[in-house]
N, CA, C and O of each residue as an XYZ file, in Angstrom:
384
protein
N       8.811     14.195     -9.361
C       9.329     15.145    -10.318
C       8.953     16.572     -9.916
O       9.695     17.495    -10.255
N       7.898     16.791     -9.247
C       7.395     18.131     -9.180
C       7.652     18.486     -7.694
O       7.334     19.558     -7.180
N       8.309     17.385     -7.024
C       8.672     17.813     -5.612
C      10.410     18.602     -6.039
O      10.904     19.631     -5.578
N      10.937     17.696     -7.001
C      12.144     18.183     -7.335
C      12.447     19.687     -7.817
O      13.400     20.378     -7.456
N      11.270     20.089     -8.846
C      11.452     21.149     -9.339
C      11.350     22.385     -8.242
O      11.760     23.543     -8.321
N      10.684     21.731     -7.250
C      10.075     23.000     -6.035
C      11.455     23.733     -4.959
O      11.908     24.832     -4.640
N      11.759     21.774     -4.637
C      13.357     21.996     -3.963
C      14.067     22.835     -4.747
O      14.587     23.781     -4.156
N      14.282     22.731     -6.232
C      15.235     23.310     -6.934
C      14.991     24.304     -6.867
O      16.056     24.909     -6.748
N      13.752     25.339     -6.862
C      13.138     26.477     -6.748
C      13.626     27.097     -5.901
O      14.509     27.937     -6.078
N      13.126     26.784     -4.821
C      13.269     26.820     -3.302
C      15.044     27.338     -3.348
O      15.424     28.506     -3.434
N      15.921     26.118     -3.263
C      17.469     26.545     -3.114
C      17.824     27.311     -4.171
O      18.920     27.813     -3.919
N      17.352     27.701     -5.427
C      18.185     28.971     -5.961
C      17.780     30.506     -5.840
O      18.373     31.493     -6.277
N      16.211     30.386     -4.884
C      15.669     31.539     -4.506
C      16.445     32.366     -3.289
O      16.588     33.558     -3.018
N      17.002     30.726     -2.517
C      17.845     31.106     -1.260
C      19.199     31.335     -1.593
O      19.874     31.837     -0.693
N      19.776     31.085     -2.691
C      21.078     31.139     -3.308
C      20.969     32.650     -3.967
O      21.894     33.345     -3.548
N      20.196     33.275     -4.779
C      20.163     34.594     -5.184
C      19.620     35.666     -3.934
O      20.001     36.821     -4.124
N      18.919     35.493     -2.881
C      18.754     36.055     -1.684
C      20.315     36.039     -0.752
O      20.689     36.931      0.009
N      20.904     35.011     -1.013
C      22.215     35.329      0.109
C      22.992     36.064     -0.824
O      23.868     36.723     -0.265
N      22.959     36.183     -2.201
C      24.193     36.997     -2.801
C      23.716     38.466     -2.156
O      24.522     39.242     -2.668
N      22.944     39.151     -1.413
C      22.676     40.312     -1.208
C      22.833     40.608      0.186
O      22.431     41.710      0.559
N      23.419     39.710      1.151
C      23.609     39.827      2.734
C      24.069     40.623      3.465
O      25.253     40.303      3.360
N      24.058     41.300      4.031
C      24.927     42.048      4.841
C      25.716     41.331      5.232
O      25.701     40.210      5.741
N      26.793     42.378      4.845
C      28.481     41.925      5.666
C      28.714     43.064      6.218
O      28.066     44.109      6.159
N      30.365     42.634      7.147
C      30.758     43.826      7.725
C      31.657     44.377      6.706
O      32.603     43.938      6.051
N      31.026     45.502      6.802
C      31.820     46.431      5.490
C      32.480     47.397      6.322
O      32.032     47.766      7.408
N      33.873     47.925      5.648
C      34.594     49.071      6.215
C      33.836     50.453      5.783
O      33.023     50.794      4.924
N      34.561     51.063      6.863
C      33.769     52.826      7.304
C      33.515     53.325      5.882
O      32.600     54.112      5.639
N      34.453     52.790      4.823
C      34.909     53.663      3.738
C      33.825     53.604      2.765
O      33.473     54.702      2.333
N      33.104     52.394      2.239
C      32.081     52.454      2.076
C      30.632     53.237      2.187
O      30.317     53.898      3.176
N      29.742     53.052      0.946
C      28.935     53.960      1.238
C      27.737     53.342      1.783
O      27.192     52.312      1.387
N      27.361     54.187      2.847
C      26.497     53.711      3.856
C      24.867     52.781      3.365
O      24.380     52.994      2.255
N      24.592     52.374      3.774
C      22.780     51.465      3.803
C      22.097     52.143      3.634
O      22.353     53.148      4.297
N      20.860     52.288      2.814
C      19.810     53.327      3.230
C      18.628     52.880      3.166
O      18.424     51.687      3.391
N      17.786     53.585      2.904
C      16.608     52.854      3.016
C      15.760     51.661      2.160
O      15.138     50.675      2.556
N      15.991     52.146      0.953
C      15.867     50.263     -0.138
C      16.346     49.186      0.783
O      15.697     48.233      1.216
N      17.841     49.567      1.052
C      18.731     48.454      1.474
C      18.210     47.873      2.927
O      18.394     46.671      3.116
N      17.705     48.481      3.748
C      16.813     48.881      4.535
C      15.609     47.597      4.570
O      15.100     46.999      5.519
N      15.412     47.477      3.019
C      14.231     46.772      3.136
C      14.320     45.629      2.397
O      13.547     44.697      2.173
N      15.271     45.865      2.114
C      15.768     43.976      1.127
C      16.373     43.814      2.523
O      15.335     43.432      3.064
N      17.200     43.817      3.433
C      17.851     43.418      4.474
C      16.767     42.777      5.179
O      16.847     41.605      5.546
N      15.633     43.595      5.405
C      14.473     43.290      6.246
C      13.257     42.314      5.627
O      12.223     42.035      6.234
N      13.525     41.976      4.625
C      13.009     40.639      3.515
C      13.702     39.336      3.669
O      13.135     38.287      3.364
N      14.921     39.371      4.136
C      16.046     38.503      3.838
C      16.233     38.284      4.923
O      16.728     37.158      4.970
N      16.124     38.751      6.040
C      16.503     38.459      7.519
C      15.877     36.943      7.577
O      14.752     37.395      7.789
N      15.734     36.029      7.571
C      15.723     34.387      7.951
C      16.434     34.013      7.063
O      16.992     32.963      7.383
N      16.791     34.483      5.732
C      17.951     33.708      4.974
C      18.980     33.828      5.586
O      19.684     32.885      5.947
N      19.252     35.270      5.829
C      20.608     35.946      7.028
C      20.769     35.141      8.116
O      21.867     34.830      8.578
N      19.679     34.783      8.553
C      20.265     33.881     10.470
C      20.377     32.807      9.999
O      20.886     32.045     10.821
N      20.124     32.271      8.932
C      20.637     30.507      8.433
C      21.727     31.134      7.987
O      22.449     31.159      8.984
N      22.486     31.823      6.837
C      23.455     31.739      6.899
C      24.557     32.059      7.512
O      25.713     31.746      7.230
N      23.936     33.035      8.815
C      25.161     33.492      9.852
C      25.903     32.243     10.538
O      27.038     32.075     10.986
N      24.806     31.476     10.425
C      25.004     29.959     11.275
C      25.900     29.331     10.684
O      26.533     28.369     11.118
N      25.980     29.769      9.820
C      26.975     28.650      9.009
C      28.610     29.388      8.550
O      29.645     28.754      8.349
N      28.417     30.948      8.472
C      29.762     31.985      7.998
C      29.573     32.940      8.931
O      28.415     33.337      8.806
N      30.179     33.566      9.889
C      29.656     34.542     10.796
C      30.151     35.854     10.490
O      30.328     36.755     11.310
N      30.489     35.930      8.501
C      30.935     36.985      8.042
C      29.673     37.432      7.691
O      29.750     38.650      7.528
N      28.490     37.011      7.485
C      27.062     37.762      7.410
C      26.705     38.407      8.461
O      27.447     38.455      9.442
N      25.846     38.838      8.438
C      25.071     40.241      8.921
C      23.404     39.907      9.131
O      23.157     39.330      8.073
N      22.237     39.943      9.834
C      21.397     40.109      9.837
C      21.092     41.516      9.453
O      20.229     41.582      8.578
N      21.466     42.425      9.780
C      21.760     44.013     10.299
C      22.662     44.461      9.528
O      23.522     43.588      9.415
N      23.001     45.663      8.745
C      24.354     46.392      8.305
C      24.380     47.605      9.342
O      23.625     48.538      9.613
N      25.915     47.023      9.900
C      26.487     48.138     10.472
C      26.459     49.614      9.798
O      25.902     50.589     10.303
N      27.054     49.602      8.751
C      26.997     50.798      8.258
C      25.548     51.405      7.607
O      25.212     50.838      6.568
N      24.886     52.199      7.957
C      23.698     52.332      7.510
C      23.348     54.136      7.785
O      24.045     54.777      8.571
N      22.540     54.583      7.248
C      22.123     55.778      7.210
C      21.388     56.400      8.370
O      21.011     57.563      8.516
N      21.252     55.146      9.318
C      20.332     55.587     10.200
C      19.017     55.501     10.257
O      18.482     54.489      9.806
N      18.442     56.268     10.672
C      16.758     56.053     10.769
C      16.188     55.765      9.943
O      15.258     54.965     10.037
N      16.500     56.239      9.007
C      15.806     55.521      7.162
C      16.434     54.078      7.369
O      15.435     53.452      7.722
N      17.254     53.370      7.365
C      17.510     52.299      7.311
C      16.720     51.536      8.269
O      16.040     50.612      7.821
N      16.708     51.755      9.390
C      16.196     50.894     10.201
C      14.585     51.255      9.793
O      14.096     50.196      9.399
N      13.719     52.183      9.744
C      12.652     52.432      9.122
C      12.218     51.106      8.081
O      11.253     50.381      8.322
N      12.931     50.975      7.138
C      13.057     50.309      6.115
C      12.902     49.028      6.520
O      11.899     48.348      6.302
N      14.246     48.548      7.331
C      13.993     46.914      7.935
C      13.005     46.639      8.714
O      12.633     45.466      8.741
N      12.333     47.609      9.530
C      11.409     47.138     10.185
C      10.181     46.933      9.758
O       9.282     46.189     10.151
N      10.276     47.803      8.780
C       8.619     47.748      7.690
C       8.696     46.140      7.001
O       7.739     45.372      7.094
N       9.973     45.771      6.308
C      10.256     44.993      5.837
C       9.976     44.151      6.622
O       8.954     43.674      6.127
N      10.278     43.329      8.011
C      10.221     42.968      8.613
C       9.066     42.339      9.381
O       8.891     41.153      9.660
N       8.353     43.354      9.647
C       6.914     43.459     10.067
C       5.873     42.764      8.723
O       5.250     41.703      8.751
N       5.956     43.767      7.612
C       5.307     43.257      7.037
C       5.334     42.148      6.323
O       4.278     41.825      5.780
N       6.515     41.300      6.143
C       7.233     40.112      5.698
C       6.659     39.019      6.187
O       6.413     37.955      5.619
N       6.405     39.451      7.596
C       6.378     38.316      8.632
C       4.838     38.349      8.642
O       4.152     37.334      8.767
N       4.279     39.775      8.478
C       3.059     39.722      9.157
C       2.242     39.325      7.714
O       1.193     38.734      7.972
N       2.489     39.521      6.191
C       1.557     38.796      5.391
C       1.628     37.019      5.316
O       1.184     36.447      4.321
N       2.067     36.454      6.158
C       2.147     35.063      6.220
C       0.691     34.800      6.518
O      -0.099     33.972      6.064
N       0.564     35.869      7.526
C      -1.129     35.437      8.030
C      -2.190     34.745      6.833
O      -2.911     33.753      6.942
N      -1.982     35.707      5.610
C      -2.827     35.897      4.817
C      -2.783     34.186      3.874
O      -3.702     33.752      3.180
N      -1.261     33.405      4.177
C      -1.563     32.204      3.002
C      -1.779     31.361      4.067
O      -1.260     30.281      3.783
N      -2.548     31.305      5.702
C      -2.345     30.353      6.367
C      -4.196     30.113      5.889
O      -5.071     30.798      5.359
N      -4.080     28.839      6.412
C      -5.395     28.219      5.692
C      -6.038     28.151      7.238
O      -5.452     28.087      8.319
N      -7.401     28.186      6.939
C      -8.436     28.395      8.071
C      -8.972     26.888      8.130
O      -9.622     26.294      7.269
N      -8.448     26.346      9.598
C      -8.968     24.758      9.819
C     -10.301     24.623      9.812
O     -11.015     25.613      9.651
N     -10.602     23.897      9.912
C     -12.387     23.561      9.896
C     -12.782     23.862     11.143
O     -12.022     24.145     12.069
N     -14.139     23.799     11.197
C     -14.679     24.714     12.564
C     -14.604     26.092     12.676
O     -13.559     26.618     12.291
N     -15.264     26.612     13.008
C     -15.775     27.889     13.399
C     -15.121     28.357     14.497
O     -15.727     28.130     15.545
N     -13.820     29.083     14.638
C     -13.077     29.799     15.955
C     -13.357     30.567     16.602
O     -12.705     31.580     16.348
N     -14.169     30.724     17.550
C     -14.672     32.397     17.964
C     -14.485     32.277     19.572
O     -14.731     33.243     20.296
């Protein structure tokens, strides 16, 4: 029962994360900036599972502001990836 509720967790966290994906959007549109920047750069592993599957997603938005944007994803990015460190559990024994 409590494995169920987790799965269920799990797929509607990834279901409200893909409603926010980058697509290819026309010129006309207003450009990415830096927020967007950083939800893009949060979401990037939901993005490469679902590119795999619709190749109308985006890891990346083309249209973007530029340096603030990419600023944004990479912080996102970096630091996304890099607080994982913090829930990994320390095996037994002493590592040095």
């Amino acid at each position: 029962m409590k494995c169920t509720r987790i799965l269920l967790l799990v797929l509607l966290t990834l279901f409200l994360c893909s409603s926010c994906l980058a697509v290819a959007a026309s010129e006309g549109e207003k450009p990415a900036g830096f927020l967007l920047g950083i939800w893009h750069g949060w979401i990037a592993p939901v993005a490469l599972i679902a590119r795999l599957f619709n190749p109308m997603y985006r890891i990346y938005e083309t249209n973007n502001t530029g340096w603030w944007y990419e600023f944004g994803f990479y912080i996102a990015l970096v630091g996304g990836f890099g607080s994982l460190a913090l829930f990994r559990r320390k095996s037994g024994g002493d590592h040095r």
